[in-house]
N, C-alpha and C positions, 0 to 999 in steps of 0.2 A: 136425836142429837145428843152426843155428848156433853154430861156436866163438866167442862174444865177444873172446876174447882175442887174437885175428888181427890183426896188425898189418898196415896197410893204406897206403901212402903215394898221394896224389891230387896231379897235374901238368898243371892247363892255367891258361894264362893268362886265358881267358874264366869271370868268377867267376860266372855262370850255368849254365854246363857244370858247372864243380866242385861247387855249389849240388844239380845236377838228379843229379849221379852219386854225390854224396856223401848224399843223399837217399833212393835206391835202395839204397844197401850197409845206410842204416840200416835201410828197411822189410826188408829181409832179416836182419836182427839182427847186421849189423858195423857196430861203434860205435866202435873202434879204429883211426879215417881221421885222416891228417892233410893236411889242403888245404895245396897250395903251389900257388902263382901263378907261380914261375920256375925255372930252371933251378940261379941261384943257391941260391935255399932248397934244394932239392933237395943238391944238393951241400953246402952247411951244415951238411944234416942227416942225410946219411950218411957224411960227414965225421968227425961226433962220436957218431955210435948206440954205444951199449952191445951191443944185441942185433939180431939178424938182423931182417928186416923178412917176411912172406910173398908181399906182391904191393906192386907198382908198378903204381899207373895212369897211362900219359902220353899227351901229344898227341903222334904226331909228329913236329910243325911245330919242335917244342920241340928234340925229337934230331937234327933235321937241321939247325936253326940251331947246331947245340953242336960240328958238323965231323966227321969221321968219327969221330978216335981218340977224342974224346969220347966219343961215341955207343956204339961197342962199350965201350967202358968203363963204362957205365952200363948196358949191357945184359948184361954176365959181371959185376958185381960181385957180390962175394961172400956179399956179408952180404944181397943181395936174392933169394927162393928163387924168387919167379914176376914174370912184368910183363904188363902188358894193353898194350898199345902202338895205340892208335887211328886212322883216316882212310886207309885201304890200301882195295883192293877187295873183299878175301873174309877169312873168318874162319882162321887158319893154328895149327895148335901144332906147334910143334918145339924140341926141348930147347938149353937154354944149352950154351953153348960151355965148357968145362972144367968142368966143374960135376953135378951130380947129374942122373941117368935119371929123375928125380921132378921135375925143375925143368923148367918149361915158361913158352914166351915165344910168347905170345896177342897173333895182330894181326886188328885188327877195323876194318872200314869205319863211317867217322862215331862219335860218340861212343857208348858203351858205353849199352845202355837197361836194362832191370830184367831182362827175362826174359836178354839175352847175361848181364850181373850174375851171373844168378840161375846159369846152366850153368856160366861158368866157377868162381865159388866152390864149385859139387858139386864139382872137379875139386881143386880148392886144397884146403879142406875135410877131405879124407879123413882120417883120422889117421895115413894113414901120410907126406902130405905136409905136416902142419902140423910149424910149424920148434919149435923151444924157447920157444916163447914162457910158456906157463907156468911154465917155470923160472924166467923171468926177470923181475923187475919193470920197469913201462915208466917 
């Protein structure tokens, strides 16, 4: 069963993509997505979070327009425990860079569909990799 309480951040600028994946997380019972279209929102709003985030979904297009240091800076921040990172050739997990042996950075070819969705949330999901989010109000 689905943690509801999973916070979820979503990063593409094509509002159909965000639409189609934001779609899929809900038929899986995460309801806790917040769509962003830029990399500004993005930054905005892990700028000001209270609480840790469990997954980032992005394009990309999006981290490589952002320059490198950006990029890894968004890909070790702290307060993010997982990312899906989309449009590579094959599916890869390997853990964050200073950060937790439970924290895993998922890159997938093309945008994420329900069943990729559906494997990596087993994975996030666990309880021993969901963050404090019940401690914490959103």
């Amino acid at each position: 069963m689905a943690n509801p309480w999973l916070r979820i951040l979503l990063v593409d600028e094509d509002h159909s993509t965000r639409m189609n994946i934001e779609k899929n997380l809900a038929s899986l019972g995460y309801h806790r997505v917040a769509p962003l279209s830029s990399l500004r929102e993005l930054l905005m709003i892990i700028d000001s979070a209270l609480c840790t985030f469990d997954l980032l979904i992005i394009n990309e297009a999006i981290l490589k327009r952002a320059g490198p240091i950006l990029d890894q800076g968004i890909r070790g921040y702290p307060d993010i425990r997982h990312s899906l990172i989309y449009q590579r050739a094959s599916l890869h997990f390997s853990p964050f860079v200073d950060y937790s042996t439970s924290a895993m950075n998922f890159t997938l070819s093309g945008p994420p569909d329900r069943d990729a969705i559906s494997q990596i949330m087993a994975f996030i999901d666990k309880p021993a990799n969901i963050s404090t989010a019940l401690k914490t109000p959103a």
